[in-house]
MARVO-623331 format. One record per residue (C-alpha): residue number from 0; residue in three letters; z, y, x. Coordinates in steps of 0.25 Angstrom, whole numbers. Each point is the difference from the previous one (the first is absolute). Example, Ala and Ser with C-alpha at 12.3 -4.5 7.8 and 13.67 -1.06 7.14 Angstrom:
! residues 2
<num->0&residuo->ALA&z->31&y->-18&x->49>
<num->1&residuo->SER&z->-2&y->14&x->6>
This chain:
! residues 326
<num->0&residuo->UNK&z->39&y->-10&x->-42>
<num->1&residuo->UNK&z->-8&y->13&x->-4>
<num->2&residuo->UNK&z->-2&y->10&x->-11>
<num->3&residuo->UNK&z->4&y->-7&x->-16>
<num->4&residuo->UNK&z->1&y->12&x->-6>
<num->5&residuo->UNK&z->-7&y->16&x->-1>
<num->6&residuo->UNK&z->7&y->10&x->-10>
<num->7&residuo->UNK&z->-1&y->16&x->0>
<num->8&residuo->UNK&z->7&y->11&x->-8>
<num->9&residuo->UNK&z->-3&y->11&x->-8>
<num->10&residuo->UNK&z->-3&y->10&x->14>
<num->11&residuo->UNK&z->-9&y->-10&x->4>
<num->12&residuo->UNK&z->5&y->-7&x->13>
<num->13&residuo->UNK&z->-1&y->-17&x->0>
<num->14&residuo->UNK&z->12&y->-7&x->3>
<num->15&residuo->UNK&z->-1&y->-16&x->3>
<num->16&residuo->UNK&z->9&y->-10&x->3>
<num->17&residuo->UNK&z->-2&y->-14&x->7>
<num->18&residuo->UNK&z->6&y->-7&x->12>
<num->19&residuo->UNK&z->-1&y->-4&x->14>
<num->20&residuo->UNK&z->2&y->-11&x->7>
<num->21&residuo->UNK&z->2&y->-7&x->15>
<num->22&residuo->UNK&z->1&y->16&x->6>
<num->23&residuo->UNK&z->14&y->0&x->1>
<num->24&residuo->UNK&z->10&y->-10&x->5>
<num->25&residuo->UNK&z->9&y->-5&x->-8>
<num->26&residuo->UNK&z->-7&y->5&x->-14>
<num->27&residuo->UNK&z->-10&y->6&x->-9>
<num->28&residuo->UNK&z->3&y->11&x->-8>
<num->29&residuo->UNK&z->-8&y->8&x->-12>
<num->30&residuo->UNK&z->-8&y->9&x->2>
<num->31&residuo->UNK&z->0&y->13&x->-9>
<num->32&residuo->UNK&z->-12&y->13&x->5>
<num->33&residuo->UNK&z->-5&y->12&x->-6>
<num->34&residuo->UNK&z->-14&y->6&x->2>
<num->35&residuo->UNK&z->-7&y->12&x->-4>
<num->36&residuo->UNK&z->-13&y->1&x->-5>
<num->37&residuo->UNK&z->-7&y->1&x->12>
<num->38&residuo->UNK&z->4&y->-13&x->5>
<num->39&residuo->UNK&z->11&y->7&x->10>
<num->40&residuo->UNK&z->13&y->-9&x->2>
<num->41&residuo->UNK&z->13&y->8&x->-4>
<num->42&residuo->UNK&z->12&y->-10&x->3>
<num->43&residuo->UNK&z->3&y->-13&x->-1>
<num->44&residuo->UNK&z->13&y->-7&x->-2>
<num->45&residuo->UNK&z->5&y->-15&x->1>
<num->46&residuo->UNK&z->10&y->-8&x->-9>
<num->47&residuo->UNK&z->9&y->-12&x->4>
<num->48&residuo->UNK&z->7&y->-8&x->-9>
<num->49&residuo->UNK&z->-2&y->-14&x->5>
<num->50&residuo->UNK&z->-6&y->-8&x->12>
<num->51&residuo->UNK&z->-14&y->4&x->-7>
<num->52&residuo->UNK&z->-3&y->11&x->-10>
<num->53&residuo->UNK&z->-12&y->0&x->-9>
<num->54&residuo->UNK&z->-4&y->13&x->-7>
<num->55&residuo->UNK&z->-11&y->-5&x->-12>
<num->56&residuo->UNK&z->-2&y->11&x->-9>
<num->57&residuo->UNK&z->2&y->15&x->-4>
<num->58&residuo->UNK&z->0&y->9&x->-12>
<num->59&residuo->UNK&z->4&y->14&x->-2>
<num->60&residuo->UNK&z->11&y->2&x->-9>
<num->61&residuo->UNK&z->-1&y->12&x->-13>
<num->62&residuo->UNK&z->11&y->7&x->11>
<num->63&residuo->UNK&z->-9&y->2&x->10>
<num->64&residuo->UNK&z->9&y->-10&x->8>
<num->65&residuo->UNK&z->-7&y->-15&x->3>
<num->66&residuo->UNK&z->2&y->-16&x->-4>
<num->67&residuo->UNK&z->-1&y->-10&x->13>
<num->68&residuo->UNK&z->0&y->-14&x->-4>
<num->69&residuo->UNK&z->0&y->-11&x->10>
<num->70&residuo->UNK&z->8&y->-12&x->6>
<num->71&residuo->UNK&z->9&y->-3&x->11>
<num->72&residuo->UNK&z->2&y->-13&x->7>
<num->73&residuo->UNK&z->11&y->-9&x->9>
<num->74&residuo->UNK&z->9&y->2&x->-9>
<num->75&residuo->UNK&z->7&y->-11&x->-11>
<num->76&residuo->UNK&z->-7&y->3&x->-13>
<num->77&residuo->UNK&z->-12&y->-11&x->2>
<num->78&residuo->UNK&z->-13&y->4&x->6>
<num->79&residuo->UNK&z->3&y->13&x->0>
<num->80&residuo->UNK&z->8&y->13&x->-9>
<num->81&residuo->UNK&z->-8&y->8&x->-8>
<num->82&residuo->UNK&z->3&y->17&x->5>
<num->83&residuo->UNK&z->-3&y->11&x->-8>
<num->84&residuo->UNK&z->5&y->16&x->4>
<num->85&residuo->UNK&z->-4&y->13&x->-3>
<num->86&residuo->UNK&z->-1&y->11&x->10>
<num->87&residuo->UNK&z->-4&y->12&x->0>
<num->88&residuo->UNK&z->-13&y->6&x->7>
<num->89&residuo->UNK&z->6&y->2&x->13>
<num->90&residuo->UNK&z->4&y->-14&x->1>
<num->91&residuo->UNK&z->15&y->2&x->-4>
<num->92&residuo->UNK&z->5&y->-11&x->-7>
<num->93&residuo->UNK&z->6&y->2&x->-14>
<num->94&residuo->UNK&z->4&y->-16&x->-4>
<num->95&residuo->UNK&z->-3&y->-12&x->2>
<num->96&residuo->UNK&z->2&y->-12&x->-6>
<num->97&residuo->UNK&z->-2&y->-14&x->5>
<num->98&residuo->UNK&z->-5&y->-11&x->-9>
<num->99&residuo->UNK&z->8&y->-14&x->0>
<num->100&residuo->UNK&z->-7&y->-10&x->-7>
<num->101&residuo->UNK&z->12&y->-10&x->1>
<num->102&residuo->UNK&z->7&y->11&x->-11>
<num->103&residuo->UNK&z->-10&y->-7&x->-10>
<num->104&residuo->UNK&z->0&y->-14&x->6>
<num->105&residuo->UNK&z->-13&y->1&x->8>
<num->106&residuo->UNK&z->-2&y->-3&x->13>
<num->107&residuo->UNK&z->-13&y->4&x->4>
<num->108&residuo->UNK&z->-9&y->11&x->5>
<num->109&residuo->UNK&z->5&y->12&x->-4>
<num->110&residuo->UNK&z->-13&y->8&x->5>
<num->111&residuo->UNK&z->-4&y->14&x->-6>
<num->112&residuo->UNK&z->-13&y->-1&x->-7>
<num->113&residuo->UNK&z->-1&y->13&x->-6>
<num->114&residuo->UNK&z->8&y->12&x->-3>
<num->115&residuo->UNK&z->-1&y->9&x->-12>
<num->116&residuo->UNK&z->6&y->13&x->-6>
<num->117&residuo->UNK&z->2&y->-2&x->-14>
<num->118&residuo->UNK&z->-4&y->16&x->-9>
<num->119&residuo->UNK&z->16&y->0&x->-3>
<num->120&residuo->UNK&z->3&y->-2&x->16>
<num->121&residuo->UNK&z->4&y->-13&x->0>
<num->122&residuo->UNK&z->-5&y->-10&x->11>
<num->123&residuo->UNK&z->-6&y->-12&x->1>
<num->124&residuo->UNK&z->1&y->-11&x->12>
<num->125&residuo->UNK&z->-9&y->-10&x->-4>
<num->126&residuo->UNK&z->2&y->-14&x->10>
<num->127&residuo->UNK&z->-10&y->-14&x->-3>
<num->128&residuo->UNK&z->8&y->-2&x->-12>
<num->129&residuo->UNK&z->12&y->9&x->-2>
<num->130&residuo->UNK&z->-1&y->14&x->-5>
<num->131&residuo->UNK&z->10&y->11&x->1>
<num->132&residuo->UNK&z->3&y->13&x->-6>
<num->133&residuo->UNK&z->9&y->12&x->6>
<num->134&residuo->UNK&z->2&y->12&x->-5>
<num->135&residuo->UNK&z->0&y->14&x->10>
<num->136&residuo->UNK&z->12&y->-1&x->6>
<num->137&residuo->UNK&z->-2&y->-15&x->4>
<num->138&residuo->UNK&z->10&y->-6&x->-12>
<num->139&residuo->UNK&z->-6&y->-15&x->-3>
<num->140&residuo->UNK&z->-5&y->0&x->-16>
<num->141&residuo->UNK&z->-4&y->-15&x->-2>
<num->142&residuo->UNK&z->-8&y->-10&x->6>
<num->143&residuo->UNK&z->-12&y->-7&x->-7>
<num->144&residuo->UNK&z->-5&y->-15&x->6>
<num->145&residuo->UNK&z->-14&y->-6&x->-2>
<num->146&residuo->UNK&z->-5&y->-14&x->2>
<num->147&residuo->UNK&z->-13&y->5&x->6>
<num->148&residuo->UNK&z->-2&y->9&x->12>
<num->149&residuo->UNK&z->0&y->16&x->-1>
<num->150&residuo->UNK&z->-14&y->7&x->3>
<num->151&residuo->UNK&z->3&y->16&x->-3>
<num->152&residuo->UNK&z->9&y->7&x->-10>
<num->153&residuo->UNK&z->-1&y->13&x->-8>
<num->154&residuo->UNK&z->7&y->9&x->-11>
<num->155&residuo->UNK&z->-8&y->-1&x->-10>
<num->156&residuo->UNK&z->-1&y->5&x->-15>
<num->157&residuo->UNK&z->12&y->6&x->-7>
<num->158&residuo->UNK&z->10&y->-2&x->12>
<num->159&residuo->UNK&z->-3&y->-17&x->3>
<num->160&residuo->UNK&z->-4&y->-6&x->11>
<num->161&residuo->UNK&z->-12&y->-8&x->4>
<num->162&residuo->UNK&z->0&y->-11&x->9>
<num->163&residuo->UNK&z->-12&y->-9&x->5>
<num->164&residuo->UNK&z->3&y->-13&x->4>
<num->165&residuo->UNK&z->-10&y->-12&x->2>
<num->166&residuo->UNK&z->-1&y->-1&x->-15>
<num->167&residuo->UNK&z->-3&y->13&x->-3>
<num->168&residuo->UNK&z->9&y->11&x->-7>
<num->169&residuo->UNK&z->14&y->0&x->-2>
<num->170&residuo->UNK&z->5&y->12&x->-9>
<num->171&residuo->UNK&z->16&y->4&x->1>
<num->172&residuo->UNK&z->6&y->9&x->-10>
<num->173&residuo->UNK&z->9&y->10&x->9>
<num->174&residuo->UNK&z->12&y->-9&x->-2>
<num->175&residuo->UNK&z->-7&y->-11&x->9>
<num->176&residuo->UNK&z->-4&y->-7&x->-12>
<num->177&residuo->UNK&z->-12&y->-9&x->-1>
<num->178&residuo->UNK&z->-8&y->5&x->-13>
<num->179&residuo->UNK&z->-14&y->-5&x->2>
<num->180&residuo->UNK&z->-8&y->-7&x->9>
<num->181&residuo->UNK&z->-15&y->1&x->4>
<num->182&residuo->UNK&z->-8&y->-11&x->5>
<num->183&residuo->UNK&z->-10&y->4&x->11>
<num->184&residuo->UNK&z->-11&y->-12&x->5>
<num->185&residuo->UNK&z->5&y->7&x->14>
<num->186&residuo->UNK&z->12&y->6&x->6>
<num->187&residuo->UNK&z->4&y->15&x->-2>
<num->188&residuo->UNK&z->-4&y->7&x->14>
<num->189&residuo->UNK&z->2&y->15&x->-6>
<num->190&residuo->UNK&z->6&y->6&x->-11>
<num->191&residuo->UNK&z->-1&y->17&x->-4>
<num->192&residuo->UNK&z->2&y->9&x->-11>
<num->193&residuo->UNK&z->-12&y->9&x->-1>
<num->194&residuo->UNK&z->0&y->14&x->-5>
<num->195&residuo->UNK&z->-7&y->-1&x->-13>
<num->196&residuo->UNK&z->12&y->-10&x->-3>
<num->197&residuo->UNK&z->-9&y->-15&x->3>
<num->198&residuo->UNK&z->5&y->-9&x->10>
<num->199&residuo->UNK&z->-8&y->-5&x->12>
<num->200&residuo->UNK&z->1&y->-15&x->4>
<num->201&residuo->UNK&z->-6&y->-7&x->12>
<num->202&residuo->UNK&z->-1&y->-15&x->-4>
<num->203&residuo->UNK&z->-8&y->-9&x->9>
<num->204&residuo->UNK&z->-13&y->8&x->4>
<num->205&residuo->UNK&z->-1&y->8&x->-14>
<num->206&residuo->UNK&z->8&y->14&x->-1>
<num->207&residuo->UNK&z->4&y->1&x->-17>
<num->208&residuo->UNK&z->2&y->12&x->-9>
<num->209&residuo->UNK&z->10&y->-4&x->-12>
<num->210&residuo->UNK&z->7&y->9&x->-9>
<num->211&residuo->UNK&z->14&y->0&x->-2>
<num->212&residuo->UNK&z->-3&y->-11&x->-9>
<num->213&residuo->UNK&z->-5&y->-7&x->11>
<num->214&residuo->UNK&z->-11&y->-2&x->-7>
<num->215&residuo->UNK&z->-15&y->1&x->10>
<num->216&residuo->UNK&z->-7&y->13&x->0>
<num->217&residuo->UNK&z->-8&y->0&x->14>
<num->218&residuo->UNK&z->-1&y->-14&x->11>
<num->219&residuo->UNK&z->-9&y->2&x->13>
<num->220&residuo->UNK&z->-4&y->-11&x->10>
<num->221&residuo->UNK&z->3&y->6&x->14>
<num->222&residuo->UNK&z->-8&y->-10&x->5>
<num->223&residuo->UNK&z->-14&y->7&x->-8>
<num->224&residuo->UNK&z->3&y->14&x->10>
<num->225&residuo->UNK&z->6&y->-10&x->11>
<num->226&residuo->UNK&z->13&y->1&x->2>
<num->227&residuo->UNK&z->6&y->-12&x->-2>
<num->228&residuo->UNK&z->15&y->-3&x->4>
<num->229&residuo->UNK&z->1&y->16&x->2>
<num->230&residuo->UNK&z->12&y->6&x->0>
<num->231&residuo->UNK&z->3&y->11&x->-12>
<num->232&residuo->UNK&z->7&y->14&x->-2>
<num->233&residuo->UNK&z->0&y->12&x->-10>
<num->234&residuo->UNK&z->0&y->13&x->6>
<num->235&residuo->UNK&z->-2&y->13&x->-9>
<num->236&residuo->UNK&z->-7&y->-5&x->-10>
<num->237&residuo->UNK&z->-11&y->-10&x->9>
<num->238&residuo->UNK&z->1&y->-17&x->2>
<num->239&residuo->UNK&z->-3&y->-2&x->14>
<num->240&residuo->UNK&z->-1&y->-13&x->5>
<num->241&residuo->UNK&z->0&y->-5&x->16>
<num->242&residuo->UNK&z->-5&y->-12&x->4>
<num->243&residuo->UNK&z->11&y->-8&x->6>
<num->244&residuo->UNK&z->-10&y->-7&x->12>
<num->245&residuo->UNK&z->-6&y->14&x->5>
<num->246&residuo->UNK&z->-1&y->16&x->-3>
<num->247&residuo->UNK&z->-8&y->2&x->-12>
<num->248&residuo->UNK&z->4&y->7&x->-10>
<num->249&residuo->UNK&z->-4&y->3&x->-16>
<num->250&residuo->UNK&z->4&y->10&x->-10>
<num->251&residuo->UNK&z->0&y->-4&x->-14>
<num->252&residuo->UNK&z->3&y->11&x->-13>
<num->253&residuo->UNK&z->10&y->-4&x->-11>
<num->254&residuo->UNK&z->-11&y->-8&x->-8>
<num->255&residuo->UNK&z->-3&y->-8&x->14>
<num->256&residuo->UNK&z->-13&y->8&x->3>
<num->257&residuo->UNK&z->-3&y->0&x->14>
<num->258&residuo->UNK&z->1&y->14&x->4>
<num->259&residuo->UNK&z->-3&y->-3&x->17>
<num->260&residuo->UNK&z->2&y->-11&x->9>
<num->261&residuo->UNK&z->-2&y->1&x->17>
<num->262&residuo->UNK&z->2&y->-9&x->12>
<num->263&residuo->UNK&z->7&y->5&x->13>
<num->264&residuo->UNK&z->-2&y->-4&x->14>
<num->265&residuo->UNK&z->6&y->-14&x->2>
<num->266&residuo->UNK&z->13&y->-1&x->7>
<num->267&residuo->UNK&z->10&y->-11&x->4>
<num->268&residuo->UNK&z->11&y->3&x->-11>
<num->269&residuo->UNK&z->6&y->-8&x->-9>
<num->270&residuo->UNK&z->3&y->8&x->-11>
<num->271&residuo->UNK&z->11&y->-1&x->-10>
<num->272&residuo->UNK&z->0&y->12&x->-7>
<num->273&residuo->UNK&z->-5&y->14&x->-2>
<num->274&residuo->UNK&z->3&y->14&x->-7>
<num->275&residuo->UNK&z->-7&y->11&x->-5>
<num->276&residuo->UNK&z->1&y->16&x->0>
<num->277&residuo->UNK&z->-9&y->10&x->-3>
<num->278&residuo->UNK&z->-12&y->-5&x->10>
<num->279&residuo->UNK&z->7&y->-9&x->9>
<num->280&residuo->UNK&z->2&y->-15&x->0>
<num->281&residuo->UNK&z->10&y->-5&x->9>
<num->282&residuo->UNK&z->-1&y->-15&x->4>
<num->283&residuo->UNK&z->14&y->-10&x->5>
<num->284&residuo->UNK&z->-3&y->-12&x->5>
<num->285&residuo->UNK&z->2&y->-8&x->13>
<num->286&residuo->UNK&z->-10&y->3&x->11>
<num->287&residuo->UNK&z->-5&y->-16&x->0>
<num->288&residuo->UNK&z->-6&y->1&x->16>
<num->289&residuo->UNK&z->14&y->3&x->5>
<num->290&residuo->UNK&z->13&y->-6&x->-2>
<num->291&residuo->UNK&z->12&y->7&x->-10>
<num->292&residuo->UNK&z->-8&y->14&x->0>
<num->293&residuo->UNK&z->3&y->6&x->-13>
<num->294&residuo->UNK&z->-13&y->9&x->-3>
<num->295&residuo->UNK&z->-2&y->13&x->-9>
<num->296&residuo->UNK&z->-14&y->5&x->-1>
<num->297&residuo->UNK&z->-6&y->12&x->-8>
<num->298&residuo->UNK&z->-12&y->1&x->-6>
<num->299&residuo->UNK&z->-8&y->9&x->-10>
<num->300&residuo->UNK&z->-3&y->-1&x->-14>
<num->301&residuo->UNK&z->-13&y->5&x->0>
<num->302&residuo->UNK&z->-7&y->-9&x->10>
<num->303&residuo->UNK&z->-1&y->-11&x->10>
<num->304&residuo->UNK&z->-1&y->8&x->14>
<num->305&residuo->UNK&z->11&y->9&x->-1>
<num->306&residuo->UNK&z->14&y->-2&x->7>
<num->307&residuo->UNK&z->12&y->6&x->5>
<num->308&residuo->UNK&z->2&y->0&x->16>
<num->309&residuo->UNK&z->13&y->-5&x->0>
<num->310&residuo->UNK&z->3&y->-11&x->-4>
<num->311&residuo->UNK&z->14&y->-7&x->0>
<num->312&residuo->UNK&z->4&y->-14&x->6>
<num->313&residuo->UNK&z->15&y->-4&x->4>
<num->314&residuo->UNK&z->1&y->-8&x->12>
<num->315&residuo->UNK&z->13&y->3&x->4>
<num->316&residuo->UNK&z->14&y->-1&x->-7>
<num->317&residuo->UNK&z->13&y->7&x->9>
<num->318&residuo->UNK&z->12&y->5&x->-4>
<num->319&residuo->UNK&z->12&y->7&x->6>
<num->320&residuo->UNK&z->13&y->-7&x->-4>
<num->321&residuo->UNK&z->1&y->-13&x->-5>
<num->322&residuo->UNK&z->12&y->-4&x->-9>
<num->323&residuo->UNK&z->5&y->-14&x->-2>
<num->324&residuo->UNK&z->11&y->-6&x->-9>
<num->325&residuo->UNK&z->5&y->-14&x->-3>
C-alpha cells in the first residue's frame, strides 16, 4: 500500500494515486487525491474493481483530463488484469478498460508499470512485458510484446515510441512497429523529450543526452555528485533528481550541470514518487514506521529546512454504500 504515483495540472494542484490495503474489510481499493500547492488535502476518492485494486502510475493527458494505470486482482486472467481509466480531475471517471492477458495467450502478471500520454493523445499501458496503446476515448489500437521486461516508455521523435526494457531501447514507429533497437549495458529506468529537441536517458547510474539520431552528446555519473539509484523528473526546463533511500535532492541544467543540491530533515518515508511546481516538491510514498499509511509530504525548492505544516497520511478508508453483484 502507499502513494505509486504524483501528477499536477496546468493550475498547479498534485493529483496522486496509489492504494490501501488491510483498512477495510472485505477489500482494498485505489486511491485517487488532490492537493494544492501548500500541502492542504482537497479530496480523496476510492475505486473498486476487484478484491484488490492497485493504482501504479498517472499522467496528465493534452485535455486537461488524466491516464491512471494499474491492476486489479482475484479475478481469472492470471496473476492479475492490467486496468487503465481516464478521469477527469474531480475524480469522475471517463472509461476504463481492463487488460486480459489470456486475449494474447499469456497468463501472467498483468501489473502496470508505467503509463504515458503519447503528444497525439494516445495512451500507453506498459506491463513486465506487454505494452498497449489506446487512443482518447479508450478504443484499443494494437499491442506490442517483448521478450524482456519493460522499464519506462516515451513519445519520442516524429510521433514513435520509446521503450526501455533490460536491454536497453526499443523504438516503435506509431503503428506499433518495431523499427530499431538500442542496446544499453543497463536497463532504461527514464526516458524524456527535452525542449531543445534531445532525449534524456537514465541507464544504470549515468543520465545520457542523444540526439534524435541517438547519437551521444552529454553522460554524467550520478554517483560523482552522489546520487546514486536516485529517482529523475523534468520539470520546466530543470533535471531533478531524488534519492530513492532518503530526501536529498539535486537540480541539474539541460547539459547536466548541477545547478543546486540539498538534503532535508530525515524522515521515515518510503518514497515512490515526486512532482514538481513552481517551488514546491511534493513526495508519495509509504510511511515505512507504520503500517498501510500512504504519505504525501511538501518540501521547498530552494532548501533543506523549509516545510509545509500539513502534511497528508490516509489511515482510514470508509464508504457509504457498498454494491455487490455476482
Amino acid at each position: 500500500s502507499g502513494i505509486h504515483g504524483i501528477a499536477h495540472d496546468s493550475a498547479g494542484s498534485f493529483y496522486s494515486v496509489g492504494s490501501s490495503l488491510e483498512n477495510v474489510e472485505f477489500s482494498a481499493p485505489g486511491i485517487f487525491t488532490k492537493i494544492n500547492q501548500q500541502g492542504n488535502f482537497l479530496f480523496e476518492k476510492y475505486y473498486y474493481y476487484s478484491d484488490q485494486t492497485y493504482f501504479r502510475d498517472i499522467k496528465p493527458t493534452l485535455d486537461g483530463n488524466f491516464i491512471i494505470g494499474g491492476n486489479i486482482s482475484g479475478c481469472d486472467f492470471g496473476i492479475s488484469s492490467g486496468l487503465i481509466l481516464k478521469i477527469n480531475p474531480n475524480g469522475d471517471t471517463l472509461w476504463t478498460r481492463l487488460i486480459n492477458p489470456q486475449q494474447i495467450g499469456l497468463i501472467a502478471d498483468n501489473q502496470c508499470r508505467s503509463v504515458a500520454v503519447l503528444p497525439d493523445g494516445n495512451a500507453i499501458f506498459v506491463s513486465d512485458t506487454t505494452l498497449y496503446v489506446f487512443d482518447s476515448t479508450g478504443d484499443s489500437l494494437f499491442t506490442f510484446l517483448s521478450n524482456e521486461h519493460f522499464t519506462s516508455v516515451s513519445g519520442g521523435f516524429d510521433s514513435t515510441i520509446l521503450c526501455g526494457n533490460q536491454q536497453g531501447l526499443l523504438i516503435l514507429n506509431s503503428s506499433g512497429q518495431l523499427i530499431n533497437q538500442i542496446t544499453f549495458p543497463s536497463s532504461i529506468g527514464y526516458i524524456r523529450l527535452l525542449q531543445d529537441s534531445t532525449l534524456l536517458l537514465l541507464t544504470g547510474n549515468s543520465l545520457i543526452k542523444v540526439d534524435s539520431t541517438f547519437n551521444f552528446l552529454n553522460q554524467l555519473d550520478l554517483s560523482t555528485i552522489n546520487f546514486s539509484g536516485a529517482d529523475v523528473l523534468v520539470e520546466s526546463g530543470t533535471i531533478w533528481l531524488k534519492k530513492s533511500q532518503d530526501s536529498a535532492f539535486a537540480a541539474l541544467d539541460l547539459n547536466l550541470q548541477l545547478i543546486n543540491s540539498f538534503s532535508t530533515q530525515a524522515s521515515s518515508v518510503n518514497s515512490t514518487s515526486f512532482a514538481i511546481v513552481d517551488s514546491t516538491i511534493m513526495v508519495g510514498g509509504t510511511e515505512s514506521d507504520v503500517k498501510n499509511h500512504c504519505y504525501l509530504k511538501a518540501y521547498s525548492t530552494t532548501g533543506n529546512t523549509t516545510y509545509y505544516s500539513s502534511d497528508l497520511t490516509l489511515t482510514n478508508v470508509g464508504f457509504d454504500t457498498a454494491y455487490v453483484a455476482h
